[in-house]
C-alpha positions in Angstrom: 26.2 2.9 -19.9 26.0 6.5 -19.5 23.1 8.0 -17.3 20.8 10.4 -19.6 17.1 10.2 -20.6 16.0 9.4 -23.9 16.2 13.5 -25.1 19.7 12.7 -23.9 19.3 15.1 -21.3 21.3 14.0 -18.2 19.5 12.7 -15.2 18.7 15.1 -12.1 20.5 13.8 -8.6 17.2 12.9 -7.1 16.2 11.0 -10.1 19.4 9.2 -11.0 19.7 8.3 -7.5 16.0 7.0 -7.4 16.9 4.7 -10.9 20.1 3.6 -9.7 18.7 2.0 -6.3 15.6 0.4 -7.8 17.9 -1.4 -10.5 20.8 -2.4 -7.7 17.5 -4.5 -6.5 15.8 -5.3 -9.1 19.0 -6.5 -10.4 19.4 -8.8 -7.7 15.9 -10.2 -7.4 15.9 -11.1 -11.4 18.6 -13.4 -10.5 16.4 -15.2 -8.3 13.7 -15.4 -10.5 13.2 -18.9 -12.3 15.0 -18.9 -16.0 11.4 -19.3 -17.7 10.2 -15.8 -16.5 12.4 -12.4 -17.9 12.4 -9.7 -15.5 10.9 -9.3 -12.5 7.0 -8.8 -11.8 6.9 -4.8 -10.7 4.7 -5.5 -7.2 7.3 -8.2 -6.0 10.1 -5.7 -6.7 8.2 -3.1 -5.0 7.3 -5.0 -1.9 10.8 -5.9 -1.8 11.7 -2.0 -1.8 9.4 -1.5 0.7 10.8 -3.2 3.4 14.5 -2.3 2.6 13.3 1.7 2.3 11.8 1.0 5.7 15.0 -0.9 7.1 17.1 1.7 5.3 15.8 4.5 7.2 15.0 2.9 11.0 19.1 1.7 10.2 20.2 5.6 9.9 18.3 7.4 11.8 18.7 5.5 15.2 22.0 3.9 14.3 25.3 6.5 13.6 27.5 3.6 11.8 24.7 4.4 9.1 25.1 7.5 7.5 22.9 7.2 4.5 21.4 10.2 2.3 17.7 9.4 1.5 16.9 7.0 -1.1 16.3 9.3 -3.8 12.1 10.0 -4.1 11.8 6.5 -3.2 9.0 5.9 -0.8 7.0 3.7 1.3 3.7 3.9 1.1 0.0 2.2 1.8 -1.4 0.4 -1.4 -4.3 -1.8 -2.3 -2.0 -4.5 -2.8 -0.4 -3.3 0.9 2.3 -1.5 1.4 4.4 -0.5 -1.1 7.6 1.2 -2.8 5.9 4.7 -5.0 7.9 7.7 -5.6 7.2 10.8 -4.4 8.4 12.9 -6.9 10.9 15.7 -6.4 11.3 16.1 -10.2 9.6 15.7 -13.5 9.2 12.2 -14.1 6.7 12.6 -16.9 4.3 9.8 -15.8 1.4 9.5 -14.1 1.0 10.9 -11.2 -1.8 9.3 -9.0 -4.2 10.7 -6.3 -2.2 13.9 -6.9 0.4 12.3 -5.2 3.4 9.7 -6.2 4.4 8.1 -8.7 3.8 3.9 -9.3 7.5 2.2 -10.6 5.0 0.3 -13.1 4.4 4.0 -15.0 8.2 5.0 -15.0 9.1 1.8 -17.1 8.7 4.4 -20.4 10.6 6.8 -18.6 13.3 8.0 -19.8 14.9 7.4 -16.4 14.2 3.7 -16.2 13.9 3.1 -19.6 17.4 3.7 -20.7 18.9 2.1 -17.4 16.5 -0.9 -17.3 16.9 -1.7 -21.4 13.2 -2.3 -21.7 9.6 -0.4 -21.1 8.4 -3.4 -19.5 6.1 -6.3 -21.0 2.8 -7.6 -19.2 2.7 -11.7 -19.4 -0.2 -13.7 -19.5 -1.9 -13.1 -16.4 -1.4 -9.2 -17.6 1.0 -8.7 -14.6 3.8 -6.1 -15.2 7.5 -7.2 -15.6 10.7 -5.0 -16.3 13.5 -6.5 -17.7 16.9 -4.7 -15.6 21.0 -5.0 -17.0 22.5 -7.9 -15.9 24.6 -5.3 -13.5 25.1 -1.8 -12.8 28.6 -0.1 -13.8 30.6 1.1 -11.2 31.0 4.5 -12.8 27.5 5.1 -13.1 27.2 3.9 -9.4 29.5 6.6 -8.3 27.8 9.6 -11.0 24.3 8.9 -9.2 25.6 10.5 -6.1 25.8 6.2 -4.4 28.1 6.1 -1.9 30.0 3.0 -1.8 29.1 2.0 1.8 25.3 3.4 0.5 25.6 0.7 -2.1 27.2 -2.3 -0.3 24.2 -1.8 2.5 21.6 -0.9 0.0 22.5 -4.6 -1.8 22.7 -6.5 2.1 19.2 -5.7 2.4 18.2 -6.3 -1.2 19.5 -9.9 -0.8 18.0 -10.2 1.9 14.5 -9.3 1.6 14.7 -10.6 -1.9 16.1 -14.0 -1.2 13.0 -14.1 1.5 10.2 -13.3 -1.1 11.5 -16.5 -3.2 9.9 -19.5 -0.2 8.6 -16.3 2.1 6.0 -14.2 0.0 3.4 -13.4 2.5 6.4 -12.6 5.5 7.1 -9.7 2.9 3.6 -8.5 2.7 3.4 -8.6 6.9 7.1 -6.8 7.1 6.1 -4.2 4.6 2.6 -3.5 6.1 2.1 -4.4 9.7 5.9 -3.5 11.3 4.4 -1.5 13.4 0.9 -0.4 15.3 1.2 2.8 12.8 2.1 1.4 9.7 -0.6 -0.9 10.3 -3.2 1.7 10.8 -2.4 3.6 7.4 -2.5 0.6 5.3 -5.8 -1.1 7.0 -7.3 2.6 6.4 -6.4 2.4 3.0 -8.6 -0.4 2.4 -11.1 0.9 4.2 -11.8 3.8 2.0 -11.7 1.7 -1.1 -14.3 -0.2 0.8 -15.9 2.8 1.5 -16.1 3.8 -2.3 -17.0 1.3 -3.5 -20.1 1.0 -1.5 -21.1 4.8 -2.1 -21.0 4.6 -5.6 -23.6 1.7 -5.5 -25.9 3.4 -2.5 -26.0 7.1 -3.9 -26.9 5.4 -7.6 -29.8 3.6 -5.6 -31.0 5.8 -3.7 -31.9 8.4 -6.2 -32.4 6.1 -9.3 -32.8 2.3 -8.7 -32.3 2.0 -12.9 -29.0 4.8 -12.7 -26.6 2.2 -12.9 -25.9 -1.1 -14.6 -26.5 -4.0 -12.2 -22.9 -5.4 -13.8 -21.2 -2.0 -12.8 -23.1 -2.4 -9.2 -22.0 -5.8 -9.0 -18.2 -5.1 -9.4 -18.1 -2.4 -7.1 -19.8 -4.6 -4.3 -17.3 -7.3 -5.1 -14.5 -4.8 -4.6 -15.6 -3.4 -2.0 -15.5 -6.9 0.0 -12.5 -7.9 -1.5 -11.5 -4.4 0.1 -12.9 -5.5 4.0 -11.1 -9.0 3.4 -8.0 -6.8 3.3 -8.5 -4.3 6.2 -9.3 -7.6 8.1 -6.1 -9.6 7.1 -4.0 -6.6 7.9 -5.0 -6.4 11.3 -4.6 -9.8 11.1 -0.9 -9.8 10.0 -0.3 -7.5 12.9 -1.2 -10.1 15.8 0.6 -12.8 14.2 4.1 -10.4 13.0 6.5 -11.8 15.4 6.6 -15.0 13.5 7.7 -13.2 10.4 10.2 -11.1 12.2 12.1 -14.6 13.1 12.0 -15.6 9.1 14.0 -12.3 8.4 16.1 -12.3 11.3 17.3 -16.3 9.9 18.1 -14.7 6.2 19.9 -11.9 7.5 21.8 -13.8 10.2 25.6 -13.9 9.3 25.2 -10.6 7.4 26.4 -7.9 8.1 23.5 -6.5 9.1 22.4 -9.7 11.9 20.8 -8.8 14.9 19.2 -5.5 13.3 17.3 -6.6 11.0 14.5 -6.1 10.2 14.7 -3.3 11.9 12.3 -1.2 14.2 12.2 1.3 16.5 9.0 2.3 18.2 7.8 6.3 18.3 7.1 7.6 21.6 3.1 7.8 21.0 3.0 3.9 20.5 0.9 3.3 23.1 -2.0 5.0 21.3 -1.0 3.9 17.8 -1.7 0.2 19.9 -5.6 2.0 21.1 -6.0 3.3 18.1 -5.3 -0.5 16.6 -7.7 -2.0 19.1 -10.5 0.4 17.9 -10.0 -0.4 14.3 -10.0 -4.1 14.9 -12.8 -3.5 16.7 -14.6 -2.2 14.3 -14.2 -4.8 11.7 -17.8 -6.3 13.0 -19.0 -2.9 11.6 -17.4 -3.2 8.0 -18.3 -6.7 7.7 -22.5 -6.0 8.4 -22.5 -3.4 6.0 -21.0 -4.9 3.4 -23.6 -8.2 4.2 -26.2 -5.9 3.8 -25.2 -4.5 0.5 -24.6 -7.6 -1.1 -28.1 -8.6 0.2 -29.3 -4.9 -1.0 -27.5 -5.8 -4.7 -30.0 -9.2 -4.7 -32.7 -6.7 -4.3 -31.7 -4.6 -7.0 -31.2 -7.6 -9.4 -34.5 -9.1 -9.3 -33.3 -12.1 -7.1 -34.4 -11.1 -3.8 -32.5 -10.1 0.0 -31.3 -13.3 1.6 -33.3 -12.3 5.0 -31.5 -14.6 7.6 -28.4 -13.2 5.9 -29.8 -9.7 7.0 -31.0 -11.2 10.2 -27.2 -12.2 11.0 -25.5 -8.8 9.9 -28.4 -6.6 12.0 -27.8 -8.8 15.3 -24.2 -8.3 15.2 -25.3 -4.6 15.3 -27.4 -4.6 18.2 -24.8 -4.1 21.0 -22.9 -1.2 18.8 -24.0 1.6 21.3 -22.4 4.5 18.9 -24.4 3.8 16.0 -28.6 5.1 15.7 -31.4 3.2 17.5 -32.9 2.2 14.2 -29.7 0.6 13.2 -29.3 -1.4 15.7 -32.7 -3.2 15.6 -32.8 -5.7 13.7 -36.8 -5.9 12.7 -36.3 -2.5 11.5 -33.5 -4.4 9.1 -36.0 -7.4 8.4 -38.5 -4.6 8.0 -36.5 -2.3 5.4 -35.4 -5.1 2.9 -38.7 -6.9 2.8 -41.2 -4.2 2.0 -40.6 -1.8 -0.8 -39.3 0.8 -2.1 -36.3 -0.8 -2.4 -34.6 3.3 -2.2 -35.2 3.1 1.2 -33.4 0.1 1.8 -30.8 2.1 0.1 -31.5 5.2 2.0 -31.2 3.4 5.4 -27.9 1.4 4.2 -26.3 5.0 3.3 -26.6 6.2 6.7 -25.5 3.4 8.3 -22.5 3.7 6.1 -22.0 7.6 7.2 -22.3 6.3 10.8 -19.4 3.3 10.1 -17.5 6.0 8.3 -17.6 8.7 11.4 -16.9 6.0 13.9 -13.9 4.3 12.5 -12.4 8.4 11.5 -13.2 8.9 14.9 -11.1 5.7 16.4 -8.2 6.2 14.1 -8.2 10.2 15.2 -7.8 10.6 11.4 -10.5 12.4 9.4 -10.1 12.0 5.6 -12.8 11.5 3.1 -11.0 10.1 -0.3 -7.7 8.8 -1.2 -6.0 11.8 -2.3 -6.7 12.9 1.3 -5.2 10.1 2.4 -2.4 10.5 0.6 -2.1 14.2 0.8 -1.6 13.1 4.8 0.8 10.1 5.1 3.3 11.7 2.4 3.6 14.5 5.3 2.5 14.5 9.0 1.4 10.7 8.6 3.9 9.2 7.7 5.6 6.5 10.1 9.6 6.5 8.7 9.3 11.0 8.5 6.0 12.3 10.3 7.3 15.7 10.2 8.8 17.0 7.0 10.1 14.6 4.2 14.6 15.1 4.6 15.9 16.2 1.8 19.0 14.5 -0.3 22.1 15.0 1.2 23.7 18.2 -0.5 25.6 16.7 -4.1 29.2 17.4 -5.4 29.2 18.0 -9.0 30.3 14.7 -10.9 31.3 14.4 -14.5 29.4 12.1 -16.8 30.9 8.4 -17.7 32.3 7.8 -20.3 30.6 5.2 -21.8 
């Protein structure tokens, strides 16, 4: 099975090398996967990628028995569905490229990387979910032409097993590996949610507060309802943080009697972990904050609809403001809450829940010493100085020797 994109061009290092390790695992974890279902659901196989990209380089930085070249433009990143395996694209993958800033795996199935190597573009089943369909196994030649070392392939499949077996009884120890390891990791993911939290509300409050009849109440409604969905996720991250050692013990007991027991899953503090941990107490902190706004949008949507603000609802939400020194006097009264939804306009009400929003958003930039205002900011920060596994500059592949293409 010879390595070359559909215009039969052949593969660049970086990208071969990416291809080559996602199917190693995805090969594996297809095996797992019960005979009804073909493939594997993409989001599985990338949280399974996350936590072996993470284990793969803790393992050879702090460890010289592991001398492993990156893992091609595989990386780990914050997502909405936590943390998870994107690309970050040293070459022309000829997909999608989102918040001006990686690649998602679930684009590259038409790619002519993963396309030819994988033997499908993917299918969706019913519940629309993403699958890809990988070879029953890779070829040893075309291990070796994708620059895969073969002590690189025999560690990249220990920890494929093993994080792969895990997701099978242990699905949500996956999820707290991949996003709360650590105080920092934990930080960029919660914030992630937060600023689709924070999105989501904005859209709503500038429509309101300049037109009350801009937007449709069905369009207002969805983007409330993802916006709390969004808080229920900052939440539960910070949650998965206080309760990770328990989920470190299920990996430890799948890779015991490995060759890898006793170092995974592996982590290694940084040296500024102490604030990561103050920064961490802020945010949680906080999540009163997040959690009264959003009350008093949904409340604010009612008003909008016709139906009416739930005022003991808005009682509850204002009181749990009243001790938040950092925020405006106003804000933290709550008659001037009772006050603002029960007497029109209702683009005041709007008005007033915008600036309490502004003053939420300042606060929690503030606590987290990060200042970023959309996604691709976001983004454009934890693919360089951000980013827990290489803050300062992304390595690069390990120089290549020329290799001659398979036979095939």
């Amino acid at each position: 099975m010879p390595l070359i994109a559909a215009d039969k061009v052949p593969i660049a290092s970086a990208a071969g090398r990416t291809s080559l390790l996602v199917n190693l695992t995805g090969i594996f974890v297809q095996k797992l996967q019960p005979k009804r279902e073909a493939g594997v659901p993409v989001t599985k196989l990338q949280k399974v990628l996350a936590n072996v990209i993470w284990d793969w380089f803790t393992l050879a930085k702090h460890y010289d028995r592991f001398r492993f070249s990156v893992p091609g433009d595989l990386a780990w990143l914050p997502d909405l569905s936590g943390a998870l395996a994107h690309l970050l694209p040293t070459t022309d993958y000829r997909a999608k490229m989102w918040f001006d800033c990686y690649h998602n795996l679930v684009d590259l199935t038409d790619s002519g990387v993963f396309k030819v190597f994988a033997r499908t573009s993917g299918y969706k089943d019913a519940s629309g979910e993403r699958h890809i369909v990988f070879a029953p196994y890779a070829e040893e030649d075309v291990v070796r032409y994708n620059n895969v070392e073969p002590h690189e392939e025999r560690y990249w499949t220990v920890l494929s097993t093993i994080y792969g077996t895990a997701l099978q009884d242990y699905p949500d120890v996956l999820e707290v590996m991949a996003s709360a390891r650590t105080s920092q990791s934990t930080i960029l993911c919660a914030l992630r949610h937060f600023l689709e939290w924070h999105e989501g509300l904005l859209t709503c409050l500038v429509a309101w507060e300049l037109d009350p009849g801009a937007s449709a109440p069905r369009n207002n409604a969805t983007n409330i309802a993802n916006a709390g969905e969004a808080a229920r996720k900052y939440a539960l991250c910070l949650d998965h943080y206080a309760a990770r050692a328990e989920s470190f013990d299920v990996i430890q007991r799948f890779a015991k009697d490995t060759e890898l027991e006793g170092l995974v899953p592996a982590v290694v503090l940084p040296a500024n972990d102490e604030l990561h941990h103050m920064r961490l107490k802020s945010l949680r902190d906080n999540a009163v904050l997040i959690s009264a706004v959003q009350v008093l949008c949904s409340e604010l949507l009612n008003v909008f609809n016709g139906t009416g603000a739930n005022l003991n609802r808005v009682d509850g939400a204002a009181r749990s403001l009243e001790t938040i020194q950092r925020l405006g006097e106003d804000h933290r009264q709550p008659m001037y809450w009772q006050k603002t939804f029960a007497e029109p306009p209702n683009s005041e009400a709007a008005r007033a829940c915008s600036e309490l929003l502004r003053s939420v958003v300042a606060i929690i930039n503030e606590d987290a010493q990060i200042t970023m205002a959309t996604a691709n900011d976001f983004y454009a920060g934890v693919s360089n100085m951000l980013h827990p596994l290489y803050p300062h500059k992304r390595p690069p592949l390990r120089p290549t020797v020329p290799r001659i293409l398979p036979k095939h």
